[in-house]
C-alpha positions as CSV (number, residue, x, y, z in Angstrom):
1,X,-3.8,1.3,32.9
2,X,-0.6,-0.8,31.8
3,X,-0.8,-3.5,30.2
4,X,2.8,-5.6,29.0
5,X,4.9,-4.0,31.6
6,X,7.7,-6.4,31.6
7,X,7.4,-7.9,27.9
8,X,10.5,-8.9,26.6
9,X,10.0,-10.6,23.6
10,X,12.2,-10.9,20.3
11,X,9.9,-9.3,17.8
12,X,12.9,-8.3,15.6
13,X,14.8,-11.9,16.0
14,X,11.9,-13.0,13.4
15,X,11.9,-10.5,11.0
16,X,12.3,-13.0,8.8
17,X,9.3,-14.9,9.3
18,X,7.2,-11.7,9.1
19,X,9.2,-10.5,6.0
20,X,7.2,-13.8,4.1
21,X,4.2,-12.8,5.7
22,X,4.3,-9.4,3.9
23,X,5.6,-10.7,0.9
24,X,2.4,-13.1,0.7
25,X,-0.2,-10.0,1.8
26,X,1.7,-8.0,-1.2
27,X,1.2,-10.7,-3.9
28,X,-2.4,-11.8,-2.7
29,X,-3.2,-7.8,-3.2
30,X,-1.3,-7.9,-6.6
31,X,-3.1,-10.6,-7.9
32,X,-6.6,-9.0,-6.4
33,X,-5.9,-6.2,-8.6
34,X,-4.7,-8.4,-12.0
35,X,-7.7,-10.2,-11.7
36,X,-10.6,-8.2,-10.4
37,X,-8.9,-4.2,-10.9
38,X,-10.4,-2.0,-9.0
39,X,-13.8,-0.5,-9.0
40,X,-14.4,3.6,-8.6
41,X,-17.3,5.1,-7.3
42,X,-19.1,7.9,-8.9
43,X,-16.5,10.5,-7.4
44,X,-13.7,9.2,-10.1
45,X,-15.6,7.2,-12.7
46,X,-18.1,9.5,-13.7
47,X,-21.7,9.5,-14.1
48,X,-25.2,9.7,-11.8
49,X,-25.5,7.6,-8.7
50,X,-28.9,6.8,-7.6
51,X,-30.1,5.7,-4.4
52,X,-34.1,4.4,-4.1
53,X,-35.7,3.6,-0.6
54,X,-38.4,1.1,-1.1
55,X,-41.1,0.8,2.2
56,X,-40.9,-2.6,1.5
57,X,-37.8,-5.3,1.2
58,X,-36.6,-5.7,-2.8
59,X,-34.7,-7.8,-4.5
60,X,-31.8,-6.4,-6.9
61,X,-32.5,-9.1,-9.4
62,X,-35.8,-7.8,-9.7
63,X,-35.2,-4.4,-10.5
64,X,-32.8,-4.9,-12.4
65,X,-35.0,-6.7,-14.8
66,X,-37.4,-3.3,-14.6
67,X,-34.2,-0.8,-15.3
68,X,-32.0,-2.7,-17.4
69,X,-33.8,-2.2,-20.8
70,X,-35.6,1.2,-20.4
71,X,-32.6,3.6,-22.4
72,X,-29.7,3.9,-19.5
73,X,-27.2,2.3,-20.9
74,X,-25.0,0.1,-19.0
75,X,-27.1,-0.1,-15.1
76,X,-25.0,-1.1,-12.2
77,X,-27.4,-2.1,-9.1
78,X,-26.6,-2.8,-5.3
79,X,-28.3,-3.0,-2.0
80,X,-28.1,0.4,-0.2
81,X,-28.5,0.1,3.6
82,X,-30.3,-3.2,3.9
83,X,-33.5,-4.7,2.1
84,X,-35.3,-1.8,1.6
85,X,-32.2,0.3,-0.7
86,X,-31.2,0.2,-3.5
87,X,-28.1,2.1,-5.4
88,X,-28.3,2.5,-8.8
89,X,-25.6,3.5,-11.2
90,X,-25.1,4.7,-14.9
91,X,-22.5,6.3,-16.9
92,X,-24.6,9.2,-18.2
93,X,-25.0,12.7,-16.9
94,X,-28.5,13.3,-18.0
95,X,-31.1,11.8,-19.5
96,X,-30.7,10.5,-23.8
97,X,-32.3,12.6,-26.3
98,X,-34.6,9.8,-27.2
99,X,-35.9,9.8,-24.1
100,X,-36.2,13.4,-23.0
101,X,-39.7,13.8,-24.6
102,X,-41.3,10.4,-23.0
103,X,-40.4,12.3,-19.7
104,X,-41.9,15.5,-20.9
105,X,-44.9,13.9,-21.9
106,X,-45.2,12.6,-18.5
107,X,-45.1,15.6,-16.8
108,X,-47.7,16.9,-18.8
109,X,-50.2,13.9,-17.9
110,X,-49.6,14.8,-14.8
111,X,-50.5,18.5,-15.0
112,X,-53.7,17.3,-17.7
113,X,-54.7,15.1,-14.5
114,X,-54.5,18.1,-11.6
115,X,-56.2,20.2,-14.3
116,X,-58.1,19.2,-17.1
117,X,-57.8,20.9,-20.5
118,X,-55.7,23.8,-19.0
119,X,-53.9,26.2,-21.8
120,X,-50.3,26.4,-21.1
121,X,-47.2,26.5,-22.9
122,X,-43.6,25.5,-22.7
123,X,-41.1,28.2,-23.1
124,X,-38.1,26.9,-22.8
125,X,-36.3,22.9,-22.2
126,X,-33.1,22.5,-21.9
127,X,-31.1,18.7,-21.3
128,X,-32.1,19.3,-17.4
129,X,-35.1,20.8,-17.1
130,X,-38.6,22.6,-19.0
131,X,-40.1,25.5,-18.3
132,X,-44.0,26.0,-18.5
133,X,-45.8,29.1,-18.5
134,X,-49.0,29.3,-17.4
135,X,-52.2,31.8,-17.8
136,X,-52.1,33.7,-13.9
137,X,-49.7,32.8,-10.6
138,X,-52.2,31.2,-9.0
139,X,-52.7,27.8,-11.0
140,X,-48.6,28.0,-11.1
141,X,-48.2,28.1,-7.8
142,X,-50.8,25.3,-7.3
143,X,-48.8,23.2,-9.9
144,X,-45.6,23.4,-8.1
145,X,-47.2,22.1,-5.1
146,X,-49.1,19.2,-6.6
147,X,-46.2,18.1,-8.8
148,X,-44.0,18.4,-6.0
149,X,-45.9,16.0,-3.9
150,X,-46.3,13.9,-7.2
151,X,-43.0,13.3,-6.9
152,X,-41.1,16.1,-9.4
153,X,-39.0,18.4,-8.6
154,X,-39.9,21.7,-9.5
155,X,-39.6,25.6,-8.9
156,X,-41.3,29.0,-9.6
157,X,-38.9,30.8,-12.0
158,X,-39.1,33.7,-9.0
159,X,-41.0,34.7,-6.2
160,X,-42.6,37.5,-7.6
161,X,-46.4,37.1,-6.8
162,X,-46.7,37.6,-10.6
163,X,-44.7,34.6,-11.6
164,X,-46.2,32.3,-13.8
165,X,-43.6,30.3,-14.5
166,X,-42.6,26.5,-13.5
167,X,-39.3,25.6,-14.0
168,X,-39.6,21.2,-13.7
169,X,-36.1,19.1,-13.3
170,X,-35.6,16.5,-16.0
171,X,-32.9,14.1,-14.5
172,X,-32.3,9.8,-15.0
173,X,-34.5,9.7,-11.5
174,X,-37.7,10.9,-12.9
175,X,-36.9,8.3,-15.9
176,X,-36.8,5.7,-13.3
177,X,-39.4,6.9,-11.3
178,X,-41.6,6.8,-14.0
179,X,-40.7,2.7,-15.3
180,X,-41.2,1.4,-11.6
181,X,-44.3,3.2,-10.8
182,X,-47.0,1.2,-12.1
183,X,-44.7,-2.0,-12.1
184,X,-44.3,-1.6,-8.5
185,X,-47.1,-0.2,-7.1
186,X,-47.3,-2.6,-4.0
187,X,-44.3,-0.9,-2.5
188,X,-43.8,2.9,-2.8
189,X,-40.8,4.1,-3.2
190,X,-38.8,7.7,-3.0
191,X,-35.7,8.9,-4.3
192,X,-33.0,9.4,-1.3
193,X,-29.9,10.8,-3.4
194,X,-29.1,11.3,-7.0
195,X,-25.4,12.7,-7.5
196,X,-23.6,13.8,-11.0
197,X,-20.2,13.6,-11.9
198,X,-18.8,14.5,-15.2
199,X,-16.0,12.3,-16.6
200,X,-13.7,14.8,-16.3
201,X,-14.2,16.2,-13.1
202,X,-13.7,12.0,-12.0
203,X,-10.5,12.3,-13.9
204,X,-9.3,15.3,-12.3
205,X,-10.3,14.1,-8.8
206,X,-8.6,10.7,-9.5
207,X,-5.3,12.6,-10.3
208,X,-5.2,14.8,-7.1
209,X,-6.6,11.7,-5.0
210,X,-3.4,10.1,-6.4
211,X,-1.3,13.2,-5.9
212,X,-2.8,13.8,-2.4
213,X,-1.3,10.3,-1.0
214,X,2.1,10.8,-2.7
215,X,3.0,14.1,-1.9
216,X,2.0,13.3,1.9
217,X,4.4,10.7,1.9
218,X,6.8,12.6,0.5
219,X,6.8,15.0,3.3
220,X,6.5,13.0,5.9
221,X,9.6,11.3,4.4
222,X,11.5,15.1,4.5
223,X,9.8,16.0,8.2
224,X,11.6,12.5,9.4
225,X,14.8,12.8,7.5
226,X,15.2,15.7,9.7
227,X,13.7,14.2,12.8
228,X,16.0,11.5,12.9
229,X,18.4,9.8,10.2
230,X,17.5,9.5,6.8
231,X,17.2,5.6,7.0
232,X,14.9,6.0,10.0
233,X,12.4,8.1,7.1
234,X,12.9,5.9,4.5
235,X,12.0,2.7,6.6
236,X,8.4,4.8,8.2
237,X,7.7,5.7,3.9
238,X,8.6,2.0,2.8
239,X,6.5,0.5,6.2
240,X,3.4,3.4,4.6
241,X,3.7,2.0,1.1
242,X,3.6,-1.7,2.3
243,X,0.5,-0.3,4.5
244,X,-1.0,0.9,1.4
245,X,-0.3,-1.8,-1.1
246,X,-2.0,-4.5,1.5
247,X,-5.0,-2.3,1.5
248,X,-5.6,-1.5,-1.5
249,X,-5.2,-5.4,-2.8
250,X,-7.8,-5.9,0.0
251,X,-9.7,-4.1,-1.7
252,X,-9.5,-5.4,-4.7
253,X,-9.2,-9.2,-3.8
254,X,-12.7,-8.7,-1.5
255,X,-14.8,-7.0,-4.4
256,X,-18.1,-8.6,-4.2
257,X,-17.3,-11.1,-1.7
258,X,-17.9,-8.7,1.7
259,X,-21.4,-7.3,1.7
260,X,-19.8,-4.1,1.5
261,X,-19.3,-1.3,-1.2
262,X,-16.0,-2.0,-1.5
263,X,-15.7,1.3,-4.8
264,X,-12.9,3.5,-4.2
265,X,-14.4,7.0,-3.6
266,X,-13.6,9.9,-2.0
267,X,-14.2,9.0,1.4
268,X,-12.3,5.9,1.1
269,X,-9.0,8.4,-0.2
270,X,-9.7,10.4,3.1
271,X,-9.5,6.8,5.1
272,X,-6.3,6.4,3.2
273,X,-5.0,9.6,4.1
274,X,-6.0,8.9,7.7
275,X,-4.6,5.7,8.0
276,X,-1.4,7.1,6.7
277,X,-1.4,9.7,9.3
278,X,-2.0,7.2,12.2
279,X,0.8,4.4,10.6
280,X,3.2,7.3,11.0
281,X,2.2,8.1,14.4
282,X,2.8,4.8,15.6
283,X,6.3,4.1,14.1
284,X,7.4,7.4,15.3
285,X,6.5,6.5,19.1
286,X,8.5,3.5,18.2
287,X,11.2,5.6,17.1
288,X,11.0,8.0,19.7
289,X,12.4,5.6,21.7
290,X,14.9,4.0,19.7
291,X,16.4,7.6,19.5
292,X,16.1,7.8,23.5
293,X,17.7,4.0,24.1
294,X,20.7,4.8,21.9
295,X,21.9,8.1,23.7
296,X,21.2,6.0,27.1
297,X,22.4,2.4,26.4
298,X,25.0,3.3,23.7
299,X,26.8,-0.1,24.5
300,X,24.5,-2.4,23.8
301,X,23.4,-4.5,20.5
302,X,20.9,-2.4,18.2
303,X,18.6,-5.6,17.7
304,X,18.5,-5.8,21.7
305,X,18.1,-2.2,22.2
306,X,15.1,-2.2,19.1
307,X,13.5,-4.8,20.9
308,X,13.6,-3.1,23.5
309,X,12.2,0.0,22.6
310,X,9.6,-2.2,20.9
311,X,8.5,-3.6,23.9
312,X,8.1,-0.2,26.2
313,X,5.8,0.9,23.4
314,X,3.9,-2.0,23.2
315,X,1.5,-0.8,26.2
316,X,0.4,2.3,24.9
317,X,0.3,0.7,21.4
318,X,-2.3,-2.1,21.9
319,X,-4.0,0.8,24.3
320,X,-4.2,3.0,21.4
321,X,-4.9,1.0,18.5
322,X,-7.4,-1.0,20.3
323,X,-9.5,1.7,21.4
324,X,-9.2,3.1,18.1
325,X,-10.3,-0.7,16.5
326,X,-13.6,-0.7,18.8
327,X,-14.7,2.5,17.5
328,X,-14.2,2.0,13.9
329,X,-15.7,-1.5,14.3
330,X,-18.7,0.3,15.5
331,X,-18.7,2.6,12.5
332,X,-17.9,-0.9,10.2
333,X,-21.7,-2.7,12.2
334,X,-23.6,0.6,12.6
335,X,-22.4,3.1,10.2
336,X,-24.4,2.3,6.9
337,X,-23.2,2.3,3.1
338,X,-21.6,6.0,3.0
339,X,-19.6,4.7,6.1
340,X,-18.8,1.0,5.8
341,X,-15.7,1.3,2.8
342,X,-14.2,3.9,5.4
343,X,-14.4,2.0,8.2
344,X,-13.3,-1.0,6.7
345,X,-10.0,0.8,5.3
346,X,-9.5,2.0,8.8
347,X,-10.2,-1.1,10.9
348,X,-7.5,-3.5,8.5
349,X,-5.3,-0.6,8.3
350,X,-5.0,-0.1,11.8
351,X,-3.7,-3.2,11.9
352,X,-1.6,-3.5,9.2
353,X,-0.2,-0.1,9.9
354,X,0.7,-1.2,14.0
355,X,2.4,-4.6,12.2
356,X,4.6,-2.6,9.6
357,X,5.6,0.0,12.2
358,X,7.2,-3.2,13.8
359,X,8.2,-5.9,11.2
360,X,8.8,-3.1,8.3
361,X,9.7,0.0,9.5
362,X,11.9,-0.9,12.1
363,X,13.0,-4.0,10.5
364,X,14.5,-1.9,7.4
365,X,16.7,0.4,9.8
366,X,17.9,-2.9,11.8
367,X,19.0,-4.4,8.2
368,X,20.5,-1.4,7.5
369,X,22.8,-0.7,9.9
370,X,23.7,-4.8,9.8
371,X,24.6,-4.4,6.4
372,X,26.4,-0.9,6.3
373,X,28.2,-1.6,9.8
374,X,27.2,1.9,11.0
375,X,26.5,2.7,14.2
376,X,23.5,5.4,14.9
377,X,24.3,8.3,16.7
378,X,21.6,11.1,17.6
């Protein structure tokens, strides 16, 4: 299917027009991130991430008021997947000394109410976990079991069938499992996901996330150097920094106003990654036949020859890209929470990368070789 077979239109001729478009996206992103920065998720900023499915629909307001005061710290909550999840976020690893034992004591009220008055000790705790020992293998493994389906999660030291050990995890979930039991008893809840970061593992992931997009631009600017003339590469890596400025400043300027988790995570680095691969892609078609136009029309005006090139590709690029759009669109509607941020950065990208491949990248090598006077030769 072709579609544009005989467009001709000046899409160079207002460069100008499109170079004030840009320049507005680039400040409106700027400011975004002045005034609102940009939030990480869990991957870079550290900490335990939480997510709670409720059978019922919840409010964030009201459990907030239930997890807010109970030891955590700073508590970041957010609807997770519609009304019935929530996420819930703090900076710490593990759960505070001063609450470790309130969570011990639980678990023993727990084993007191499976089995009244039975003699046990534990042998060792560390900041994650306790271990109980118990008189014979039998009442140990029955404990596993019923404090499993109580909601703990918990382990036979081994699977010798004269263990009588219990090893039972003590983690921010079972802290928060145990404030919204009772207070919300009408709607029973379980823990989805908890995930840990350390501070420094975010700080090192943040580094190679940064390190990851630079050096791919870098090489892409080497492999086109080579591919065609330098000006050719450095107009596709300026076109791929205006792609990712925009983006990121969406980001940043949308915060809290989409109903999406807009935090800047690993998956959303990947999307980045991606939509630098397919930006490239498309300028490179564009250039593929800018390169083929000059060794056959070699007479003719480079803005006329551009635009001409610009228009052959213009078939397979609104083919492409809006195939490409429906999908991720899709993902954006049906994907949930751990899809949404990477289909958002894909969808606008798209876009934005088709546009700069156009009104950047080849833009930049047409103002170039007005400037400089130089004719291209390949």
């Amino acid at each position: 299917m072709r579609i544009f077979e005989n467009l001709n239109y000046d899409f160079l001729g207002r460069r100008k027009t499109f170079y004030m478009v840009s320049a507005v996206l680039i400040v409106i992103g700027i400011l975004g991130v002045i005034v609102k920065g940009f939030h990480f998720g869990i991957d870079f900023q550290g900490g335990t991430e939480i997510v709670l499915q409720f059978q019922k629909p919840i409010s964030v307001s009201q459990i907030r008021g239930y997890v807010e005061n109970i030891g955590l710290g700073n508590v970041e909550l957010k609807t997770f997947g519609g009304e019935t999840g929530i996420l819930v976020r703090t900076e710490l690893q593990q759960v505070p000394k001063s609450i470790y034992p309130k969570v011990l004591e639980n678990i023993r009220d727990e084993i007191n109410k499976d089995f009244p008055g039975l003699p046990y000790k534990i042998v060792d705790t560390v900041a994650t976990s306790a271990t109980f020992d118990f008189a014979n293998a039998d009442t140990t493994n029955q404990l596993v079991n019923k404090l499993f389906e109580a909601g703990f999660q918990t382990g036979k030291i081994s699977e010798e069938p004269d263990n009588h050990q219990m090893v039972v995890r003590v983690g921010i979930a079972d802290w928060i499992k145990i404030n919204l039991r009772e207070k919300m008893a009408d709607n029973p809840f379980q823990v989805l996901r908890e995930e840990q970061v350390g501070p420094k593992i975010g700080k090192e992931l943040k580094q190679d996330a940064v390190i990851a997009v630079f050096m791919s631009l870098l090489v892409i600017l080497i492999y086109l150097g080579f591919r065609f003339k330098f000006i050719f590469a450095v107009g596709a890596v300026v076109a791929l920094f205006h792609d990712v400025i925009i983006t990121l400043g969406l980001y940043a300027a949308l915060y809290n106003i989409l109903p999406i988790n807009l935090d800047i995570d690993l998956t959303v680095v990947a999307a980045f990654l991606t939509l630098v691969g397919y930006s490239i892609n498309d300028t490179v078609i564009v250039f593929d036949r800018v390169r083929e136009n000059l060794k056959i029309h070699k007479t003719k005006p480079l803005l006329e020859l551009m635009n001409m090139s610009i228009n052959k590709t213009m078939s397979r690029t609104v083919l492409t890209g809006g195939t490409t759009l429906i999908s991720v669109f899709i993902l954006l509607l049906l994907g949930g929470d751990v899809l949404r941020a990477f289909a958002f950065t894909l969808f606008f990208g798209i876009i934005i990368g088709t546009y700069s491949s156009i009104f950047v990248a080849s833009a930049l090598v047409l103002e170039y070789a007005n400037r400089s006077k130089k004719k291209f030769q390949f």
